[in-house]
Each structure stands twice: as C-alpha cells, then as structure tokens.
C-alpha positions in Angstrom: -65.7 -80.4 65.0 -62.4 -82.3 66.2 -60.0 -80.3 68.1 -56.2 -80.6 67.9 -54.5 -80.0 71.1 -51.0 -78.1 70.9 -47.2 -79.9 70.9 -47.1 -79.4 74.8 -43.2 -77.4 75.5 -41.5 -79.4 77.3 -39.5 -76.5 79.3 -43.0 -74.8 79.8 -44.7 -77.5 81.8 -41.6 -77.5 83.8 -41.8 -74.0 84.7 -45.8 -74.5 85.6 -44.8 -77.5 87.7 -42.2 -75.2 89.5 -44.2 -72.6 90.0 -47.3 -74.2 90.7 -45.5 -75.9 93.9 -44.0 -73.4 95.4 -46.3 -71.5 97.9 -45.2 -67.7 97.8 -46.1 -67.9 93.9 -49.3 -69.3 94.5 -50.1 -67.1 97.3 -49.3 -63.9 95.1 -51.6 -65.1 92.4 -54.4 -65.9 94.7 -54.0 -62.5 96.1 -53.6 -60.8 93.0 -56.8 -62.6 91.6 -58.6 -61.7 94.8 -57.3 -58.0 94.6 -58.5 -58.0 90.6 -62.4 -58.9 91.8 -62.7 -56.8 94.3 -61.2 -53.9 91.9 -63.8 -55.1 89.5 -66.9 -55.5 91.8 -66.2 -52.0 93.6 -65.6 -50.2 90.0 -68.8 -48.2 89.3 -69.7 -47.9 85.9 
C-alpha cells in the first residue's frame, strides 16, 4: 500500500520551528511528558 503524505502548511512548520528552538517550550513539554508518565505509572488500576 502506497502512502500519500499531506500538503505540509507552510505557517505550521514555522510555528514548530519556533517553538521547537526556544528552550522554555521545550522544557515545559519535557516536563509535562515527564509529569504525564509518572501520573500514569503511579495510577493504580
């Protein structure tokens, strides 16, 4: 099976690029991953 890949948006991949270089974003998202697992592996069931 062939797969089409998506028109990439142009003013999306900006905004990723942005974000993904500036270092408070990417420290909130790796503390807000890291917050989610533990959440997760604590949670009993």
């Amino acid at each position: 099976m062939v797969r089409i890949a998506k028109k990439s948006d142009p003013k999306r991949l900006d905004e990723l690029k942005r974000k993904i270089n500036d270092e408070n974003y990417v420290m909130n998202a790796i503390i807000k991953i890291a917050q989610d697992l533990t959440k997760n592996l604590l949670r009993e069931d």
